[in-house]
Structure formats: C-alpha cells, structure tokens
mmCIF file of the C-alpha atoms, coordinates in Angstrom:
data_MODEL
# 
_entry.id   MODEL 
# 
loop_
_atom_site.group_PDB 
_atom_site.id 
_atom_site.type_symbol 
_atom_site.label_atom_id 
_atom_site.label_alt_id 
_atom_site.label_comp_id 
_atom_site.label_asym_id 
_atom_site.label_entity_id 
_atom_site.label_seq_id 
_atom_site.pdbx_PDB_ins_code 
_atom_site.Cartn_x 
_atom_site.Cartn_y 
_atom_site.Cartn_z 
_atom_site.occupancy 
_atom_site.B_iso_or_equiv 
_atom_site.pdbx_formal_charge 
_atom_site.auth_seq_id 
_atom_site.auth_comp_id 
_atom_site.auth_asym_id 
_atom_site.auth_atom_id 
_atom_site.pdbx_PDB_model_num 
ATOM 1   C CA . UNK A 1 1   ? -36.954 -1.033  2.417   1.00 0.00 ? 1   UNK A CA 1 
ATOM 2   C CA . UNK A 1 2   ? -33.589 -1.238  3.710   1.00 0.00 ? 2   UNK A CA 1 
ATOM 3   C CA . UNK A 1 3   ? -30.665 1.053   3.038   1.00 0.00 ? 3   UNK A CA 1 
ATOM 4   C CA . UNK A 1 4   ? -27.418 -0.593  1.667   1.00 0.00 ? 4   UNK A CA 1 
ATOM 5   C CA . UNK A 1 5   ? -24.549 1.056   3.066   1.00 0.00 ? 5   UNK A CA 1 
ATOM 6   C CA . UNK A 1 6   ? -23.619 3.360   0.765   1.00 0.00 ? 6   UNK A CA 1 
ATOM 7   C CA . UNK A 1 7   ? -26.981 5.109   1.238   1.00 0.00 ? 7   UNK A CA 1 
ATOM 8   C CA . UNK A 1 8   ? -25.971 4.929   4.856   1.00 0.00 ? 8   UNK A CA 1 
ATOM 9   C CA . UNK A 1 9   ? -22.954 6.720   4.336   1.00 0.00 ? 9   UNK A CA 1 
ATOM 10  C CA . UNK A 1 10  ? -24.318 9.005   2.398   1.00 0.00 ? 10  UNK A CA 1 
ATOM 11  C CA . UNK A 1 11  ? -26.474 9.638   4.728   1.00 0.00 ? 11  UNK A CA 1 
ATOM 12  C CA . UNK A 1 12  ? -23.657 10.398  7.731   1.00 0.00 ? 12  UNK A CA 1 
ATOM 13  C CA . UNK A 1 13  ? -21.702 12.448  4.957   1.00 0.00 ? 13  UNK A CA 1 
ATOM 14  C CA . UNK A 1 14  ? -24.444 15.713  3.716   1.00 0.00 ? 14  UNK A CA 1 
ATOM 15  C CA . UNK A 1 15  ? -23.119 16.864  0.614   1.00 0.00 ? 15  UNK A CA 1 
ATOM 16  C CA . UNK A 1 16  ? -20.647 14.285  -0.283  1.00 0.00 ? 16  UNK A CA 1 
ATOM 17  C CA . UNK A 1 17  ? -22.056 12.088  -3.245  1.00 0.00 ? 17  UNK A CA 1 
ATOM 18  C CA . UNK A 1 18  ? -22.136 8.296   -2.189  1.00 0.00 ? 18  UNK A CA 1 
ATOM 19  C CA . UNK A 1 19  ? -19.723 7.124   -4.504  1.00 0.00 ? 19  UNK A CA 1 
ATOM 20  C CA . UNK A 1 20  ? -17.082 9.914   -3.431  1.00 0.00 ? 20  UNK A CA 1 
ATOM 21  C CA . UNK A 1 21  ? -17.797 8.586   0.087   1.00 0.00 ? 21  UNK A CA 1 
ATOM 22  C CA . UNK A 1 22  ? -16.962 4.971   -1.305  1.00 0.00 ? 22  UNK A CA 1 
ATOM 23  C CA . UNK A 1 23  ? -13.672 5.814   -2.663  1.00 0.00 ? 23  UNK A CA 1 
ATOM 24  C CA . UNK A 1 24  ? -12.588 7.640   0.490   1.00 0.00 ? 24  UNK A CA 1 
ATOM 25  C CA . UNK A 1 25  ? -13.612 4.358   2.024   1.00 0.00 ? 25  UNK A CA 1 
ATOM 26  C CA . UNK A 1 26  ? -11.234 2.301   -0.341  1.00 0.00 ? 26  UNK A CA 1 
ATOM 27  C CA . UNK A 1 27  ? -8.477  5.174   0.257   1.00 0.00 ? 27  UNK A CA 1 
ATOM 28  C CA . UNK A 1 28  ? -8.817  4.628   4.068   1.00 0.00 ? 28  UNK A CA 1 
ATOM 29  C CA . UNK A 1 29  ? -8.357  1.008   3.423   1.00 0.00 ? 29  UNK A CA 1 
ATOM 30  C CA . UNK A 1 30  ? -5.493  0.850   1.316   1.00 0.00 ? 30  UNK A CA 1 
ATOM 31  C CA . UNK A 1 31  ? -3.547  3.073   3.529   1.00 0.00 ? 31  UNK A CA 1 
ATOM 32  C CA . UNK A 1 32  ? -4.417  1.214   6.238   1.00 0.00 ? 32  UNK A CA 1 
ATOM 33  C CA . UNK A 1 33  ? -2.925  -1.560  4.388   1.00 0.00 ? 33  UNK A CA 1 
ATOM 34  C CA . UNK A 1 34  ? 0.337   -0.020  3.191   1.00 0.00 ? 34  UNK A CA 1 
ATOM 35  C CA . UNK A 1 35  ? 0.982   1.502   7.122   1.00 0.00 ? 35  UNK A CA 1 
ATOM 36  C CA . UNK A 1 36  ? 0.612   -2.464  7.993   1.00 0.00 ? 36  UNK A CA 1 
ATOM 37  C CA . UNK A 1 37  ? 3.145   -3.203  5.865   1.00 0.00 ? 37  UNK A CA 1 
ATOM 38  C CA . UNK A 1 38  ? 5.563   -0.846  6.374   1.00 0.00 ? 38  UNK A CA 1 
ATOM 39  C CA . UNK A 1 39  ? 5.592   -1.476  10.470  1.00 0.00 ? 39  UNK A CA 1 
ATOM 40  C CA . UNK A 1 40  ? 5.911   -5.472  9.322   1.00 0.00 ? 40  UNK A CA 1 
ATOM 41  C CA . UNK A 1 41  ? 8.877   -4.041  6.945   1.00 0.00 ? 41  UNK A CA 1 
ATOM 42  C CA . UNK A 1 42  ? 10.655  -2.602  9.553   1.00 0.00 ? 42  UNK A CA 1 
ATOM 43  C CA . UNK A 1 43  ? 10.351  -5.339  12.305  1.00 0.00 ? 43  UNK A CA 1 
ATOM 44  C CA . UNK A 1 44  ? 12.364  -7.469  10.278  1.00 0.00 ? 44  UNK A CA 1 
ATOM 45  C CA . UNK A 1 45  ? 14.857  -4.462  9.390   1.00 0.00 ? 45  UNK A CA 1 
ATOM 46  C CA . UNK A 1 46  ? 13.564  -3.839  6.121   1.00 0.00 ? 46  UNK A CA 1 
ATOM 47  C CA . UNK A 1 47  ? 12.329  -0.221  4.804   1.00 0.00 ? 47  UNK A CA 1 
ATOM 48  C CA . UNK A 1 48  ? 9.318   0.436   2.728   1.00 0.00 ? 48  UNK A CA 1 
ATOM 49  C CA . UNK A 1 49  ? 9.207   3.347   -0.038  1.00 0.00 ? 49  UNK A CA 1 
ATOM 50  C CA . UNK A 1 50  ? 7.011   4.465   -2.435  1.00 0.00 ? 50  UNK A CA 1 
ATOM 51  C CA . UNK A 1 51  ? 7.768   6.329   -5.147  1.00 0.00 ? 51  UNK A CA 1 
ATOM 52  C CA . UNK A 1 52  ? 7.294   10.043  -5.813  1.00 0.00 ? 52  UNK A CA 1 
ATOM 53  C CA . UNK A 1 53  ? 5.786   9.326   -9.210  1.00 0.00 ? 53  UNK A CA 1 
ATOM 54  C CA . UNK A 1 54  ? 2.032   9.609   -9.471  1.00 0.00 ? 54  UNK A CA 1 
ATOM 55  C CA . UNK A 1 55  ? 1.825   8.062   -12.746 1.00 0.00 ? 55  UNK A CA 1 
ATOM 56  C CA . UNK A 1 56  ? 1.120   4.684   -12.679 1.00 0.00 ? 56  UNK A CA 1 
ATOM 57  C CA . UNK A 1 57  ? 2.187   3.774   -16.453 1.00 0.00 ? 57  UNK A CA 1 
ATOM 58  C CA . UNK A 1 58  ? 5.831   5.511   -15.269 1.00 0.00 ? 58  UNK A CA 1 
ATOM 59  C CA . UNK A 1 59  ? 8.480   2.782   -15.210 1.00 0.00 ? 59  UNK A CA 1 
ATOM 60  C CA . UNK A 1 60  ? 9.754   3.616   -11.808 1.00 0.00 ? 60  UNK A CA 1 
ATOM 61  C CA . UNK A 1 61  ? 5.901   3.926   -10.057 1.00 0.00 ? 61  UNK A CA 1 
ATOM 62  C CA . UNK A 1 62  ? 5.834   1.868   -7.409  1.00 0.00 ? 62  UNK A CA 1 
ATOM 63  C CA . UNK A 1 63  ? 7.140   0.485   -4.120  1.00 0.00 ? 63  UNK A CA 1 
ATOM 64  C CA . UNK A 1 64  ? 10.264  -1.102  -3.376  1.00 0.00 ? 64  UNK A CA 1 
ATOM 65  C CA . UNK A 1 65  ? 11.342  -3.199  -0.426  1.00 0.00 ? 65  UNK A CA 1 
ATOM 66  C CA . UNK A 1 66  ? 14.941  -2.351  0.572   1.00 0.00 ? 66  UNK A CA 1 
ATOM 67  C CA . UNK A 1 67  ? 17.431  -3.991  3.666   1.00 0.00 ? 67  UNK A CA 1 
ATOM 68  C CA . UNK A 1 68  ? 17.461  -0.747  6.359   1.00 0.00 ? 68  UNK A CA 1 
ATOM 69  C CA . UNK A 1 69  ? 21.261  -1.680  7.001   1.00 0.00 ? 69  UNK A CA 1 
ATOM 70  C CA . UNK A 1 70  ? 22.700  -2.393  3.048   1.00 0.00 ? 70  UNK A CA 1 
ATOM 71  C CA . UNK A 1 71  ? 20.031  -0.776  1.160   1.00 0.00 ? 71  UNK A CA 1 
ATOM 72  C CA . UNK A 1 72  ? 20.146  -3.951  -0.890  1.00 0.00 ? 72  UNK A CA 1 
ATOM 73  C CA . UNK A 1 73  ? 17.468  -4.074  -3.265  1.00 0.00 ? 73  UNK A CA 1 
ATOM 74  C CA . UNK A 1 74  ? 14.555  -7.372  -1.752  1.00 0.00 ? 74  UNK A CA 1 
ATOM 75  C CA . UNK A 1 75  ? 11.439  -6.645  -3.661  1.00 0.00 ? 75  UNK A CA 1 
ATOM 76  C CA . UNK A 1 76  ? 11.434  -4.292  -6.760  1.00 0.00 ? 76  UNK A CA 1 
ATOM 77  C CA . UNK A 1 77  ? 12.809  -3.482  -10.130 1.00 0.00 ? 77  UNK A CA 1 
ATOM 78  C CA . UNK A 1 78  ? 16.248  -4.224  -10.562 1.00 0.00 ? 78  UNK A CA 1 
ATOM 79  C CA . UNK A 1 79  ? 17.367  -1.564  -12.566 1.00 0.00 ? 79  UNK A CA 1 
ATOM 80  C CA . UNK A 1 80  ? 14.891  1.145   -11.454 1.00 0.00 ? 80  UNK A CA 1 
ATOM 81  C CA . UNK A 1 81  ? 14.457  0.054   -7.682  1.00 0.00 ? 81  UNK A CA 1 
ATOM 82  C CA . UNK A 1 82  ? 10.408  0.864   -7.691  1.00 0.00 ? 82  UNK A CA 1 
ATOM 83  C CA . UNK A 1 83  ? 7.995   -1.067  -9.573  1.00 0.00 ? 83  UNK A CA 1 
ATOM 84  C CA . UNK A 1 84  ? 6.748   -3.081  -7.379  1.00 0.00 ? 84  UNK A CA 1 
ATOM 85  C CA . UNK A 1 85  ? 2.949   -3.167  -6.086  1.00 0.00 ? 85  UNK A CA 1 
ATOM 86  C CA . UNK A 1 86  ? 1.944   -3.650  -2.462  1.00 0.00 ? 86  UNK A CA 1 
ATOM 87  C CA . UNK A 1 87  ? 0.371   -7.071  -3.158  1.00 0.00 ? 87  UNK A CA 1 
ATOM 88  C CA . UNK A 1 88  ? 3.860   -7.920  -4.519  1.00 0.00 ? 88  UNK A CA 1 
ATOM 89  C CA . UNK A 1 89  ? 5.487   -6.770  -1.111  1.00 0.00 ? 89  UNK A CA 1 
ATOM 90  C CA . UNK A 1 90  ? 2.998   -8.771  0.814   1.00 0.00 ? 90  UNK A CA 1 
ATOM 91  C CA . UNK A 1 91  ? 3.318   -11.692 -0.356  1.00 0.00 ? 91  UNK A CA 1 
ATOM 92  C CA . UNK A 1 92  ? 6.816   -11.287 0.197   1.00 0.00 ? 92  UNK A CA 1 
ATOM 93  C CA . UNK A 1 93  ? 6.457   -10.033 3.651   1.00 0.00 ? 93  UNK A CA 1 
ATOM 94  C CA . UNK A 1 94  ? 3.771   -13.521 3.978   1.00 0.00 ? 94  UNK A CA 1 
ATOM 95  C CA . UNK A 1 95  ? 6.440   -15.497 4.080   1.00 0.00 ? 95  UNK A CA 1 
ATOM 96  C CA . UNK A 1 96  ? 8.013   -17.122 7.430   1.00 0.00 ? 96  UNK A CA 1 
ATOM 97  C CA . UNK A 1 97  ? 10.580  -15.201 8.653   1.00 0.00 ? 97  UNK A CA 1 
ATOM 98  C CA . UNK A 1 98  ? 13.856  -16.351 10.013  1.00 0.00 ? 98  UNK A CA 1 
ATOM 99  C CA . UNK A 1 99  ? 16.458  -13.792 11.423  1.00 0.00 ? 99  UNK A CA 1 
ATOM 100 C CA . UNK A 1 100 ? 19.614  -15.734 11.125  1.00 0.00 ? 100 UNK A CA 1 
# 
C-alpha cells in the first residue's frame, strides 16, 4: 500500500500529528506567497503592510497596498486603509505595469 503524503510527513516529523504538519505546510506556503508579493510591491515603488490585528472579523484586518513615495492609499479600505486580502493585492499587482 502506498503512503499519501501526509503519512509521509508524518513520518519525517516524530511527534507532530499529520494534520499539524499540514497546516505548517499551508503556513509555509502562504508566507511564501505574501514575501512574493511584497518584493513585486516594492519593484514598482509600492509598500506592502499588514495589519497588527489578528482578528479577522476586525474592520481594519487586513493588508493594504500603499505608493512608497505619497503613501497614497492603491489597494485597501478607504476609510480604514487595511481590509484588503492578499488575493485582492494580487490581482492588482497581475496587472501590466507601466512606470510612466
């Protein structure tokens, strides 16, 4: 029978229940994703922030995609600033860039 990977993880990781091992796994990917992001952010002279706020029901929870020079407000709530999710900034970020 053959092991799906999970149990292979599992396996590498003694003591460490497979679906904890699974979530770190999602963790490692997400961050991965968000680092992407922000380095794409900041070629084109933008800045990437997260907010503090760990709640996710919390009105200002979020990210929020700000000019580096004006801190003009690109991608976020208006009136909070964060709010936004990362799928929201990269699909912003997707788009073709011009520098003019």
């Amino acid at each position: 029978m053959m092991n799906s990977g999970c149990d292979t993880l599992s396996s590498l990781t003694p003591g460490i229940p497979s679906g904890t091992v699974s979530s770190m796994a999602v963790d490692v990917e997400f961050k991965r994703r968000e680092v992407r992001l922000r380095e794409t952010a900041k070629r084109r002279g933008l800045l990437l922030s997260k907010s503090r706020r760990r709640d996710p029901r919390a009105l200002d929870y979020g990210y929020q995609l700000t000019d580096s020079e004006t801190g003009k407000l690109i991608v976020g709530n208006p009136r909070r600033g964060y709010g936004a999710t990362l799928d929201q900034v990269e699909k912003f970020l997707d788009q073709p860039f011009s520098n003019d």
